[in-house]
BADONU-220353 format. One record per residue (C-alpha): residue number from 1; residue in one letter; chain; x, y, z. Coordinates in nm, 2 decimals. Example, Ala and Ser with C-alpha at 12.3 -4.5 7.8 and 13.67 -1.06 7.14 Angstrom:
   num   residu   chaine       xx       yy       zz
     1        a        A     1.23    -0.45     0.78
     2        s        A     1.37    -0.11     0.71
//
This chain:
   num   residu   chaine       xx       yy       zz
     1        x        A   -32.10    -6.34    -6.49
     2        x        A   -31.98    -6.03    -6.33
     3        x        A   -31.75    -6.20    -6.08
     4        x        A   -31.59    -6.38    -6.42
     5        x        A   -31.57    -6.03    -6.60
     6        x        A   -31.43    -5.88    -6.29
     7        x        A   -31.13    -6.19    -6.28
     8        x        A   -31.04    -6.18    -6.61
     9        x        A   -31.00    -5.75    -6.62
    10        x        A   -30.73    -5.84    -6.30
    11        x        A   -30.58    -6.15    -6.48
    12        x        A   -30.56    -5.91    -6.77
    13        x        A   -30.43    -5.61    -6.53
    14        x        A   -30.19    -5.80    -6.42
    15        x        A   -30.05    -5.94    -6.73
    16        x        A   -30.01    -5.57    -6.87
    17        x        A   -29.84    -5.45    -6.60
    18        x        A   -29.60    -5.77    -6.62
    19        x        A   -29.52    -5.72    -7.00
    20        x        A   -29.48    -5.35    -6.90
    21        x        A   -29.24    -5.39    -6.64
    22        x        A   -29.05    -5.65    -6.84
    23        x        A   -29.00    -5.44    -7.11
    24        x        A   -28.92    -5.18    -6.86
    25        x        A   -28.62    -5.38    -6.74
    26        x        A   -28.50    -5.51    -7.09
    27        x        A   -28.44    -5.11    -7.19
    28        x        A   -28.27    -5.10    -6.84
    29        x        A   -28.04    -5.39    -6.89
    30        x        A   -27.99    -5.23    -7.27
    31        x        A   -27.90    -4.91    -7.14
    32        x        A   -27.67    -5.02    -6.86
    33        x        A   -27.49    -5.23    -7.13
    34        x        A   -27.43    -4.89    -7.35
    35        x        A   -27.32    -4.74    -7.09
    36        x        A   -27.07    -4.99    -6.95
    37        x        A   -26.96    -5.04    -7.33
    38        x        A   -26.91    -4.67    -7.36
    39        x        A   -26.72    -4.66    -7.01
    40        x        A   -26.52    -4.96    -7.09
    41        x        A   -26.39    -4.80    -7.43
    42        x        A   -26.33    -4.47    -7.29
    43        x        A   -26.15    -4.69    -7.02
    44        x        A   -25.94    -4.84    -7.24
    45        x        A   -25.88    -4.55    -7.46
    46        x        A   -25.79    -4.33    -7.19
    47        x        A   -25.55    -4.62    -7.06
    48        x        A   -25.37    -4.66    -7.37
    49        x        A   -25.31    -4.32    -7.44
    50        x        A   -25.14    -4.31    -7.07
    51        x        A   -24.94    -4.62    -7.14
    52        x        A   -24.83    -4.48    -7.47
    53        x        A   -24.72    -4.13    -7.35
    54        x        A   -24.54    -4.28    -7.04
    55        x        A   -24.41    -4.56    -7.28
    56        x        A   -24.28    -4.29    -7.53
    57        x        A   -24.15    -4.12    -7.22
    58        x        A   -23.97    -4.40    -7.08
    59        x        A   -23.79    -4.50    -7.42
    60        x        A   -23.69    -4.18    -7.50
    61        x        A   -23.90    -4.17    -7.83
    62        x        A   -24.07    -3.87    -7.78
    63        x        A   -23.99    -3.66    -8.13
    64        x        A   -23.69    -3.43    -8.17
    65        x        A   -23.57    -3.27    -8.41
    66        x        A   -23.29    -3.46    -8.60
    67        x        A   -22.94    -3.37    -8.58
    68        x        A   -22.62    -3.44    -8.80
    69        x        A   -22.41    -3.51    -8.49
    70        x        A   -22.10    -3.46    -8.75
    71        x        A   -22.20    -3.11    -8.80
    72        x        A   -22.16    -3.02    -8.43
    73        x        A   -21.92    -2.71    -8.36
    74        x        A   -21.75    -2.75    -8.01
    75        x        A   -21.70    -2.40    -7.83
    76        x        A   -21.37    -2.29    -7.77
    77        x        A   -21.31    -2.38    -7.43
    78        x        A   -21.34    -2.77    -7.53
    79        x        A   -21.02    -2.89    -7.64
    80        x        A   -21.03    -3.12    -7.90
    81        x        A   -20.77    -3.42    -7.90
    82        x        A   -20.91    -3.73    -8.03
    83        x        A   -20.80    -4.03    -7.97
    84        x        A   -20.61    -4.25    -8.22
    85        x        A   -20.87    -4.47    -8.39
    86        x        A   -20.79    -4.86    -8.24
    87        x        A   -20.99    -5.14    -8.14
    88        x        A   -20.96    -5.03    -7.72
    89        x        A   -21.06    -4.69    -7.70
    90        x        A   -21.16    -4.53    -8.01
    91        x        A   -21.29    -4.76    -8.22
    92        x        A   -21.47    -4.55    -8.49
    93        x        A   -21.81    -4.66    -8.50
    94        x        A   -22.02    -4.47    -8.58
    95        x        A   -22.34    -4.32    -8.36
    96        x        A   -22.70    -4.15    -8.51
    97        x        A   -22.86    -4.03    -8.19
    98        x        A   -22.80    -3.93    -7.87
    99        x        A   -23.04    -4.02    -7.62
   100        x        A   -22.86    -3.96    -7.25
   101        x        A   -22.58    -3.79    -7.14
   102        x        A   -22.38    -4.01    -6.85
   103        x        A   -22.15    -3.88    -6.57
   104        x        A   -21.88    -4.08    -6.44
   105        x        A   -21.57    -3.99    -6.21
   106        x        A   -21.23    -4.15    -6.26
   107        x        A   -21.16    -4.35    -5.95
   108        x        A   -20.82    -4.20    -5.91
   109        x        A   -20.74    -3.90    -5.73
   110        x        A   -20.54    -3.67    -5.78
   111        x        A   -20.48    -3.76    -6.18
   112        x        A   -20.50    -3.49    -6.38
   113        x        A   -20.71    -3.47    -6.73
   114        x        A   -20.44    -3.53    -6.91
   115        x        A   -20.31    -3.85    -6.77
   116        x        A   -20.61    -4.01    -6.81
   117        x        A   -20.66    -3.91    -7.18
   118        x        A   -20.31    -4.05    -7.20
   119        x        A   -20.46    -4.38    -6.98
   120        x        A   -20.73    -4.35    -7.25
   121        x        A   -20.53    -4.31    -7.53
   122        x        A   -20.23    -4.56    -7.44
   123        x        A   -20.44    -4.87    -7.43
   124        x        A   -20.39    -4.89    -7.81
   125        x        A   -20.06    -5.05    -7.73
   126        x        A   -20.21    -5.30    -7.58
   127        x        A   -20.16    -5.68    -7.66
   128        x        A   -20.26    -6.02    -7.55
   129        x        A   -20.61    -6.16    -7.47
   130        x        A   -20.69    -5.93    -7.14
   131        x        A   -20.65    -5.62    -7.30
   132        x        A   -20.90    -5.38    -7.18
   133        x        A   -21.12    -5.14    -7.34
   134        x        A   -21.22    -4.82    -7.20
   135        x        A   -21.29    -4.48    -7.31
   136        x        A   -21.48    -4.16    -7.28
   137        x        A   -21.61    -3.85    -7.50
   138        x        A   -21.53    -3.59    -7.24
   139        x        A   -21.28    -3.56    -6.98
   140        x        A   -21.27    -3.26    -6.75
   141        x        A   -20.94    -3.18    -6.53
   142        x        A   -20.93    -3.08    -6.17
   143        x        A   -20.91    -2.70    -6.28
   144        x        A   -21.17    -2.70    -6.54
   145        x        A   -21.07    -2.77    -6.79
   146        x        A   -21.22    -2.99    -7.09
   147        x        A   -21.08    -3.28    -7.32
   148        x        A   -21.24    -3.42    -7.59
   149        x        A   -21.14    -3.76    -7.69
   150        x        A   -21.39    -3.91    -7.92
   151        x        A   -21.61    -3.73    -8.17
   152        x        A   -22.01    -3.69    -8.11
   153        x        A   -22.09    -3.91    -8.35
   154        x        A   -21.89    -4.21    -8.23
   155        x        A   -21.93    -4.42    -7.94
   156        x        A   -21.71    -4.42    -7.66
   157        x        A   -21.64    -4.71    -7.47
   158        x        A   -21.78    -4.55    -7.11
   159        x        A   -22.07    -4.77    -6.95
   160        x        A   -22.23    -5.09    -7.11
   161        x        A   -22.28    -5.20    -7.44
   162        x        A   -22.64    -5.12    -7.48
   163        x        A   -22.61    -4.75    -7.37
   164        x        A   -22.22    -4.68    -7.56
   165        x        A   -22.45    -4.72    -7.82
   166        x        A   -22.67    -4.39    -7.82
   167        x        A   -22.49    -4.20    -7.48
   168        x        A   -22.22    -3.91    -7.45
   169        x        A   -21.98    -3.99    -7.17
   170        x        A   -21.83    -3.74    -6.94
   171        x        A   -21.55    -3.91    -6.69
   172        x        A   -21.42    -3.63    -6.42
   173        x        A   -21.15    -3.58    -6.22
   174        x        A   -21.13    -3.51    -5.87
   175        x        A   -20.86    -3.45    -5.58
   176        x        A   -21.00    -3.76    -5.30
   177        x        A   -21.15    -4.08    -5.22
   178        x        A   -21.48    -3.99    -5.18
   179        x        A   -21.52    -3.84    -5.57
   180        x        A   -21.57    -3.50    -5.47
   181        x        A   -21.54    -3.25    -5.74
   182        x        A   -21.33    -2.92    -5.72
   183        x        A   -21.56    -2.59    -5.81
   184        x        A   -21.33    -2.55    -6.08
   185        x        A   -21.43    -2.93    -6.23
   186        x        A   -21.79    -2.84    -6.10
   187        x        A   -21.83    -2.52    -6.30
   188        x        A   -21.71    -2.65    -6.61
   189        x        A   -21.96    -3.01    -6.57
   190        x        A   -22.28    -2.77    -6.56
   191        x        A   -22.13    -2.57    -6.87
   192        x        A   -22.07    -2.84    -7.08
   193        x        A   -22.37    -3.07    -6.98
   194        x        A   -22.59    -2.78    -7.01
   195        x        A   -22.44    -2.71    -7.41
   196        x        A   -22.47    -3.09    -7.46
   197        x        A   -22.81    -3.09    -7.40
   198        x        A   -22.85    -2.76    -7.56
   199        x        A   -22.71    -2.88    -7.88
   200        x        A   -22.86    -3.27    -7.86
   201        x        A   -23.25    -3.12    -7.77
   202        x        A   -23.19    -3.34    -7.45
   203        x        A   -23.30    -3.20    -7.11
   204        x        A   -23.16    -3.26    -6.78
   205        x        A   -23.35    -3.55    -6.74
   206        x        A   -23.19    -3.71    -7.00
   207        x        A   -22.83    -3.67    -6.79
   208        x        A   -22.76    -3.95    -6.57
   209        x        A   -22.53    -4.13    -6.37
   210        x        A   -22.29    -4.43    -6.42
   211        x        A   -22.47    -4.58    -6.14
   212        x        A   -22.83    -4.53    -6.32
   213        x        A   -22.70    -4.76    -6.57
   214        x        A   -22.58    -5.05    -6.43
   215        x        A   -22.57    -4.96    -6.01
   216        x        A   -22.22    -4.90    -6.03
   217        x        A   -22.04    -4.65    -5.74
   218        x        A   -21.98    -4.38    -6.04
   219        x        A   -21.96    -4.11    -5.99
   220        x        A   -21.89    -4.21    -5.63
   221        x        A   -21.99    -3.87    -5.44
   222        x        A   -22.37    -3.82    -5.61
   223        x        A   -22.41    -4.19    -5.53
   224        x        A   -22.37    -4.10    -5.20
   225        x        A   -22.54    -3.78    -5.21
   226        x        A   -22.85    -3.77    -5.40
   227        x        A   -22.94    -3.43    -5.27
   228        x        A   -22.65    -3.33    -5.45
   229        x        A   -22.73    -3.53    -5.78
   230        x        A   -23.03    -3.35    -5.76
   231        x        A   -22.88    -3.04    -5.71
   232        x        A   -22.63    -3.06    -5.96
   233        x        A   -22.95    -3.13    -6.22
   234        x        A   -23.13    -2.80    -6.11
   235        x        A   -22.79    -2.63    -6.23
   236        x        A   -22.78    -2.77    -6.60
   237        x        A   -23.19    -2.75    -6.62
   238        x        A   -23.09    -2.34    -6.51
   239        x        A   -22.83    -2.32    -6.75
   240        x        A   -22.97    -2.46    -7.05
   241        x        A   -23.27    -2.21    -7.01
   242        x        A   -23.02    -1.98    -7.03
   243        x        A   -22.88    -2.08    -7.37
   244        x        A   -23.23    -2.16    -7.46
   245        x        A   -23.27    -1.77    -7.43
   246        x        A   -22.96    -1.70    -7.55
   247        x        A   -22.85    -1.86    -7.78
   248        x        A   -22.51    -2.06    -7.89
   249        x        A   -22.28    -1.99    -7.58
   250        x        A   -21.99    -1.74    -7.61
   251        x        A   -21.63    -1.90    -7.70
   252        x        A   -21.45    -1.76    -7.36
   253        x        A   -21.21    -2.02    -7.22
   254        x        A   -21.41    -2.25    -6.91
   255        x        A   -21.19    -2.27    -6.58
   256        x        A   -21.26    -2.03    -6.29
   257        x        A   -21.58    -1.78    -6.30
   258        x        A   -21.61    -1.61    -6.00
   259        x        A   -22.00    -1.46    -6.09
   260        x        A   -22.08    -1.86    -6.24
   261        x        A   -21.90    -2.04    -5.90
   262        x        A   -22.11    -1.85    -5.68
   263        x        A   -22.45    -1.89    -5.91
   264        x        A   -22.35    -2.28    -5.90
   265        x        A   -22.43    -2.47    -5.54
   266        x        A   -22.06    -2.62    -5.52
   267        x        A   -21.93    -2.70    -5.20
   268        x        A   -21.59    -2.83    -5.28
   269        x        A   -21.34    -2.53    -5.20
   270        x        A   -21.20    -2.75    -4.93
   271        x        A   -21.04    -3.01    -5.15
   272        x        A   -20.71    -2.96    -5.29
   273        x        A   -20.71    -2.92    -5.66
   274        x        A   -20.34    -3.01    -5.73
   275        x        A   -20.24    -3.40    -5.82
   276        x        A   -19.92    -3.54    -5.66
   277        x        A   -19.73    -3.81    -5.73
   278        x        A   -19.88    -3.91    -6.03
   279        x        A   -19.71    -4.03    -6.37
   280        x        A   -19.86    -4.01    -6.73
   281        x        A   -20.03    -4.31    -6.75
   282        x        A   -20.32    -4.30    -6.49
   283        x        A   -20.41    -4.67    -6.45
   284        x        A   -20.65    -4.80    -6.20
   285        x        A   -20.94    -4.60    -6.33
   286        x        A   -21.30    -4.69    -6.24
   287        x        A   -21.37    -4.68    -6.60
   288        x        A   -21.58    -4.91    -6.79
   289        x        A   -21.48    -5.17    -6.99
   290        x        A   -21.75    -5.27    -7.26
   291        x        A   -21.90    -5.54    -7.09
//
């Protein structure tokens, strides 16, 4: 009888400590699912939030504050002489927002910034089925100096459709081959890139180059030299904290500065800064034609 009562307490031991350690691993496996759920949403929370920022980043979305680009005074050292309106080069419409700021070069050395507003201007005249469109907001001359051809709240025909759409074009001359800008055009690129930005609430990574857009050799020398590019960046992003400090820019005329040239890393004092040779109409541009 003992021996029976003595089986049954270990049968019954054993089936205790069996329920016991099931139930011990069910509120395991309960907890480890919790915690994995929790993980997993936090996970997935966390991922999203990056995707969004970078997303927002990426597209340019990230608020501003909105601007009447119709209300935009130009300084005094931008020359204003707009286009004529015509289906080639100025065709009127009408842009909202500015979202980059694009650099090009003109592919012709030695033109002045006059003969290619004329280029610019000209290719109203044009007739036939291969007439060519081409354009740009900004031109700046091989001594500094700045033309504008189009107003800030229309699009210029300067890169691709998709980004004439919300860009600001700025086409620059320069004396060689290799695209090289004078200090003069140098000096006067920072200034006016830096206001752009200034007055759009862009930074200088919203300035890019032709060749961002759509890999073409424009502007030809900071294709070459990224170091320079990147340079040139580090010069607007150090003058627009100056007019973030500031305030709205003084009206003097742009061209030479002898205190601004030397702040500015521009090599170019080697390159002639005189065209030759040249007629009114600069043709052969590396401009653009809406695609």
């Amino acid at each position: 009888m003992n021996r029976d009562n003595e089986r049954y307490e270990d049968l019954e031991m054993r089936r205790r400590s069996r329920i016991r350690r099931q139930k011990r691993m069910k509120r395991q496996r309960r907890r480890a699912r919790i915690l994995f759920g929790l993980f997993s949403a936090f996970l997935a929370l966390l991922t999203g939030a990056v995707l969004g920022a970078l997303s927002l980043y990426m597209e340019g979305r990230i608020e501003r504050r909105a601007i009447d680009l119709s209300a935009l005074v130009a300084p005094d050292w931008i020359t204003q002489d707009f286009f004529e309106v015509n289906p080639y080069s100025r065709p009127g419409t009408k842009m909202n927002r500015v979202n980059e700021i694009i650099i090009h070069y003109v592919a012709n050395p030695g033109t002045t910034a006059k003969q290619n507003w004329n280029y610019f201007n000209n290719l109203k005249d044009q007739k036939g089925d291969k007439a060519t469109s081409a354009s740009s907001h900004f031109i700046i001359g091989l001594d500094g100096e700045i033309l504008q051809g189009i107003p800030l709240d229309e699009i210029a025909y300067s890169t691709s459709k998709e980004k004439n759409l919300d860009s600001v074009s700025i086409e620059n001359c320069h004396p060689g081959e290799d695209g090289k800008f004078t200090d003069d055009t140098y000096v006067s690129l920072v200034k006016l890139t830096s206001w752009l930005c200034w007055e759009l609430d862009l930074t200088e990574k919203d300035v890019i180059r032709h060749y961002d857009a759509t890999g073409k050799d424009c502007p030809r020398y900071y294709v070459a030299h990224e170091d320079e590019w990147n340079a040139f960046l580090k010069d607007v992003k150090a003058a627009l904290k100056e007019l973030n400090k500031n305030g709205r820019p003084d009206s003097q005329k742009t061209g030479t500065d002898n205190s601004e040239s030397e702040n500015l890393k521009s090599d170019n004092s080697d390159n002639s800064k005189k065209s030759t040779g040249q007629n009114e109409n600069a043709g052969n541009l590396e401009t653009m034609k809406a695609e």
